[in-house]
PALO-413453 format. One record per residue (C-alpha): residue number from 1; residue in three letters; x, y, z. Coordinates in steps of 0.001 Angstrom, whole numbers, padded with zeros to 6 digits. Layout:
N
[zake NUM 'ala' [X Y Z]]
...
% end
This chain:
202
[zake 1 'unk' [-004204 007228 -012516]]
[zake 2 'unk' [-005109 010675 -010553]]
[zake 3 'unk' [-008060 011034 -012890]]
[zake 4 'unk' [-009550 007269 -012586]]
[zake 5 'unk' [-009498 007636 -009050]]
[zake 6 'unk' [-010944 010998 -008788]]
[zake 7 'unk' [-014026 009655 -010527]]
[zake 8 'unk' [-014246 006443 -008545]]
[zake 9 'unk' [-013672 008497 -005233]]
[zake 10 'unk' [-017420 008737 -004270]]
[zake 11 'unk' [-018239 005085 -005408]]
[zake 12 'unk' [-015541 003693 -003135]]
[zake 13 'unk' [-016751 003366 000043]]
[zake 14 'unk' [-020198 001610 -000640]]
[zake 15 'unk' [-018373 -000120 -003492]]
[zake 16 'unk' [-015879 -002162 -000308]]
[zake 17 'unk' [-018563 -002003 001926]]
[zake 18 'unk' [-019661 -005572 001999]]
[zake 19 'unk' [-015954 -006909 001532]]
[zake 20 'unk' [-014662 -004297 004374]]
[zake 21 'unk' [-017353 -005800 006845]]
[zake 22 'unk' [-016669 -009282 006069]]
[zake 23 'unk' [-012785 -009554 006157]]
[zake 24 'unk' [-011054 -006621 004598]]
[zake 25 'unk' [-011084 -004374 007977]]
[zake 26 'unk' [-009953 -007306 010004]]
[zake 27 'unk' [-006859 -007519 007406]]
[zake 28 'unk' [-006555 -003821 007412]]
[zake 29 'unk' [-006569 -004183 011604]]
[zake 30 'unk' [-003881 -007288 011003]]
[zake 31 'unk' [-001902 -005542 008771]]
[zake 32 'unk' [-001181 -002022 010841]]
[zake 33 'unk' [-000624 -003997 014072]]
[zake 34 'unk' [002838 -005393 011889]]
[zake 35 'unk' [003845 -001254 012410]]
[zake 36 'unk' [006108 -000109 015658]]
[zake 37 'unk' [004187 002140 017943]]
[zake 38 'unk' [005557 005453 018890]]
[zake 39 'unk' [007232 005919 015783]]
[zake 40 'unk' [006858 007817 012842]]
[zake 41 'unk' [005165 006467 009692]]
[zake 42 'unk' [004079 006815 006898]]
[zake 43 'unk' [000975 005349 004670]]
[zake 44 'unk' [000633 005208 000692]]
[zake 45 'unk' [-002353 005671 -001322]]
[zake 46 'unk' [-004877 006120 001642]]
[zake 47 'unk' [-007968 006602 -000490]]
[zake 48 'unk' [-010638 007727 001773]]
[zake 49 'unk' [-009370 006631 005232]]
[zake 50 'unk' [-010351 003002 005512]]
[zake 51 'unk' [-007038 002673 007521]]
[zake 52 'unk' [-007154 005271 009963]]
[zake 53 'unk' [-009351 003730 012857]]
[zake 54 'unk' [-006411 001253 012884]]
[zake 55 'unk' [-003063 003560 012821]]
[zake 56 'unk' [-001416 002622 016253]]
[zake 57 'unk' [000360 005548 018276]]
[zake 58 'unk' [002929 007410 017027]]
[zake 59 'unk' [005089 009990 017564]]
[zake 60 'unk' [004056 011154 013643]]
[zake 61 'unk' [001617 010100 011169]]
[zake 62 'unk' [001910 010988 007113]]
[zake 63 'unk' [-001251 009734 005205]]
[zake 64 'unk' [-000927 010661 001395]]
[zake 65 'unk' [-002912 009736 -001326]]
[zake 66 'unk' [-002832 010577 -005166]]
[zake 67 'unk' [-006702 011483 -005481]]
[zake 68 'unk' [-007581 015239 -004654]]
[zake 69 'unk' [-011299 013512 -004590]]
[zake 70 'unk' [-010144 010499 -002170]]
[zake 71 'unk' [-008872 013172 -000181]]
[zake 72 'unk' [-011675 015235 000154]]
[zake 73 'unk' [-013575 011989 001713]]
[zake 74 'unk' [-010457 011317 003822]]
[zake 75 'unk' [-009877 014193 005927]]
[zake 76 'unk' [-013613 014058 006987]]
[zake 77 'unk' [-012100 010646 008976]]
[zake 78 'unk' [-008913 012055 010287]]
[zake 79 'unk' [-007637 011866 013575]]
[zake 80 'unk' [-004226 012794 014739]]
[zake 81 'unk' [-002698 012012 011034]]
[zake 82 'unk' [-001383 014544 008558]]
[zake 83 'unk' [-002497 014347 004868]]
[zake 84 'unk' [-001083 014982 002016]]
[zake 85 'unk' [-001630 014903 -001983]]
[zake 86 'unk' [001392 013047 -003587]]
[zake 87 'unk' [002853 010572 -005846]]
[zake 88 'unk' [004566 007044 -003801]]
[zake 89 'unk' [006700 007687 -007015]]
[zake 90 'unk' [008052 010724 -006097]]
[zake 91 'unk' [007523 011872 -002241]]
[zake 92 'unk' [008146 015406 -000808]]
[zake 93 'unk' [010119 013991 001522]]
[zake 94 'unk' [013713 014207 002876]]
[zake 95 'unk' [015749 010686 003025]]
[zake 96 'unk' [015295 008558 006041]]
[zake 97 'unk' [012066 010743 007210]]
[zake 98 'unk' [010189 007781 008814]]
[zake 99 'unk' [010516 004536 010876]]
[zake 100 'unk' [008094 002799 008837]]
[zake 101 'unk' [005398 002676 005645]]
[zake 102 'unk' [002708 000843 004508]]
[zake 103 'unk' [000757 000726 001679]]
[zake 104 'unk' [-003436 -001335 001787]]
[zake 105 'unk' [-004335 -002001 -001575]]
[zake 106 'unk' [-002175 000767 -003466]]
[zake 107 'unk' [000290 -001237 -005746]]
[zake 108 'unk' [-001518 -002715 -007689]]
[zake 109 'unk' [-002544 000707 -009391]]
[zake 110 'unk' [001030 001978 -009361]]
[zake 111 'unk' [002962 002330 -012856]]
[zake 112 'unk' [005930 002198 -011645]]
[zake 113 'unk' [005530 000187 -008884]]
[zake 114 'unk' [009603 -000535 -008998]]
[zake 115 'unk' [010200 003343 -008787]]
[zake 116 'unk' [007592 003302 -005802]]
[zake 117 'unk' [009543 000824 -003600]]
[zake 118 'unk' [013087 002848 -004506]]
[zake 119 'unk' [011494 006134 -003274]]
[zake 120 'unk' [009745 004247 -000099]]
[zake 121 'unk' [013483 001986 000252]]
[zake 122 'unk' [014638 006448 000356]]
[zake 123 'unk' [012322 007845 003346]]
[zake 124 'unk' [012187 004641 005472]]
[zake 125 'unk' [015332 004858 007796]]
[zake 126 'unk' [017732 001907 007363]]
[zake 127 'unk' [016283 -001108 009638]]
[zake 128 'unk' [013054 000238 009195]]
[zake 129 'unk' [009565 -001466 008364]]
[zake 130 'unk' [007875 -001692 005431]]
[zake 131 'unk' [004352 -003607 005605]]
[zake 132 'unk' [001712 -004311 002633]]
[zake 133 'unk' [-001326 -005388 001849]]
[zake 134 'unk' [-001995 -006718 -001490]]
[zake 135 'unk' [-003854 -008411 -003942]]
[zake 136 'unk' [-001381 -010285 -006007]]
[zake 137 'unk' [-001481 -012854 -008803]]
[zake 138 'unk' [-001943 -016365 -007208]]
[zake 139 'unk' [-000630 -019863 -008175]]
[zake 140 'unk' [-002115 -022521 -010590]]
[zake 141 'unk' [-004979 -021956 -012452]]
[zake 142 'unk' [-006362 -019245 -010716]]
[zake 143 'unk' [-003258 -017153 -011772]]
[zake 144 'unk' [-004523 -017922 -015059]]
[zake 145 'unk' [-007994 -016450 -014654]]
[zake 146 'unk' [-005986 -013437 -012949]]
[zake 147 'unk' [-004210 -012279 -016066]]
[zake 148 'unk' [-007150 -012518 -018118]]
[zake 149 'unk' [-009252 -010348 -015860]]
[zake 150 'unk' [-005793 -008082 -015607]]
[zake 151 'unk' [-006400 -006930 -019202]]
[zake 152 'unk' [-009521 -005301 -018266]]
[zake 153 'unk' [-009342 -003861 -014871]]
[zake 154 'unk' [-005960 -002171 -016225]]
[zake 155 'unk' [-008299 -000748 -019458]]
[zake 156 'unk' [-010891 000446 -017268]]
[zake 157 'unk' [-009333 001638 -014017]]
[zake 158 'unk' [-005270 001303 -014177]]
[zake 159 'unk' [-005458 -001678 -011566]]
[zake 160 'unk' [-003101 -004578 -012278]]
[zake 161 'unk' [-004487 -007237 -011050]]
[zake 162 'unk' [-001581 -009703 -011557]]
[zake 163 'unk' [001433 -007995 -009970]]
[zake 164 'unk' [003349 -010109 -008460]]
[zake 165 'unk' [004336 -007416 -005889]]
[zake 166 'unk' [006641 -009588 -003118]]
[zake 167 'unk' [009046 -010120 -006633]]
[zake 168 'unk' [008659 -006859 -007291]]
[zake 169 'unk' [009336 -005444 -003966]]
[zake 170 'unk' [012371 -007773 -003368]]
[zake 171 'unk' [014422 -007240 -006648]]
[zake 172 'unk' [013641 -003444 -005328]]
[zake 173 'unk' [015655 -004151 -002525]]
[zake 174 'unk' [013691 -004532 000460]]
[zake 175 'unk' [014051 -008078 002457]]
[zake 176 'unk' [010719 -009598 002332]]
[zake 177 'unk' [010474 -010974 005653]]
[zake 178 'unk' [007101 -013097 005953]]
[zake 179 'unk' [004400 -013362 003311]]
[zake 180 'unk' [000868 -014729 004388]]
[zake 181 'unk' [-001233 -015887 002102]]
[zake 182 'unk' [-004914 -014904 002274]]
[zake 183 'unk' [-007927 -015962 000104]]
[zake 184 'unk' [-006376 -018636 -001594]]
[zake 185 'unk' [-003191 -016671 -002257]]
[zake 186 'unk' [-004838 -014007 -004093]]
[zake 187 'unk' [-004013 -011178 -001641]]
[zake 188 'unk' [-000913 -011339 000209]]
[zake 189 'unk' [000160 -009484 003895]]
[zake 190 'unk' [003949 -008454 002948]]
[zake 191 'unk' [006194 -007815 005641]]
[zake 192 'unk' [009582 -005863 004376]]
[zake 193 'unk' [013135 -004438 006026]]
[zake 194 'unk' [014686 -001454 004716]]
[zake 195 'unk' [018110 -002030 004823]]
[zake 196 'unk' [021342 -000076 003839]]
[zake 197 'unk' [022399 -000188 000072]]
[zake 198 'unk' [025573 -001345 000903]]
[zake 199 'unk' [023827 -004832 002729]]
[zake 200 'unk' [022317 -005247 -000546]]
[zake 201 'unk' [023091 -008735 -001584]]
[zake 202 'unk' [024801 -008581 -005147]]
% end
């Protein structure tokens, strides 16, 4: 995945352009207003920064991303946020580290998107907030047309485009708390509690 990205890390930002100015940086905006303000989060796959004119206060801000390339285009957009190169599957960080996470358009490239939520479910404190933004494999026939374009964007760049990633998360052990549904349920706002294993229903 590290590779693909690296590649596609110059492309990216005049590649969203268009879709950024006509309603993905109002979702991105919608999405990081979910996240508690003077706390201490933690974002997922940042790419090149998209998110950061939204990040509300806090008292800490984490910002990692797979791609050495995205990252490169990233800290030129920094503010007050740390980054940092890592894997969501495996994070450098101690248990119950943050108040919150979110992820913008990350798990859908994720391998192991199960082993993701477990290590997110590990450094969000119990109670905490985990928010997502997602495209997602819809309902009906479009779902359809989904998994047939899934076969190719998962050839050429590793991006699943048929997750269904509120299942996913769930059976991870998060609570999904609210799902909205936006462009015809094909990308989904998830809204997620961390919650003690022990509360875990059996």
């Amino acid at each position: 995945m590290q590779p693909t990205y690296d590649r596609f890390a110059k492309f990216y930002d005049r590649l969203f352009a268009p879709f950024e100015k006509r309603f993905l940086a109002r979702w991105r905006a919608e999405t990081l207003a979910e996240l508690p303000k003077n706390a201490e989060i933690l974002e997922v796959g940042c790419g090149t920064g998209a998110n950061f004119a939204f990040y509300p206060q806090s008292r800490r801000a984490v910002s990692s991303e797979l791609s050495h390339e995205m990252l490169h285009i990233a800290v030129t957009r920094r503010h007050s946020n740390h980054l940092l190169q890592t894997d969501v599957q495996s994070l450098p960080f101690p248990a119950n580290s943050f108040d919150a996470a979110f992820a913008t358009l990350v798990f859908c490239s994720v391998p192991d998107p199960a082993a993701g939520f477990a290590e997110l479910r590990r450094v969000v404190r119990p109670g905490g907030r985990i928010v997502l933004l997602e495209h997602v494999r819809p309902e009906g026939f479009l779902g359809s047309v989904f998994d047939v374009v899934s076969a190719a964007t998962v050839a050429l760049i590793d991006d699943h485009f048929n997750r269904r990633t509120a299942e996913i998360a769930a059976k991870s052990g998060l609570i999904v708390t609210e799902i909205r549904r936006k462009a015809a349920g094909a990308v989904n706002l998830i809204i997620c509690e961390n919650i003690k294993a022990s509360e875990i229903p059996a």
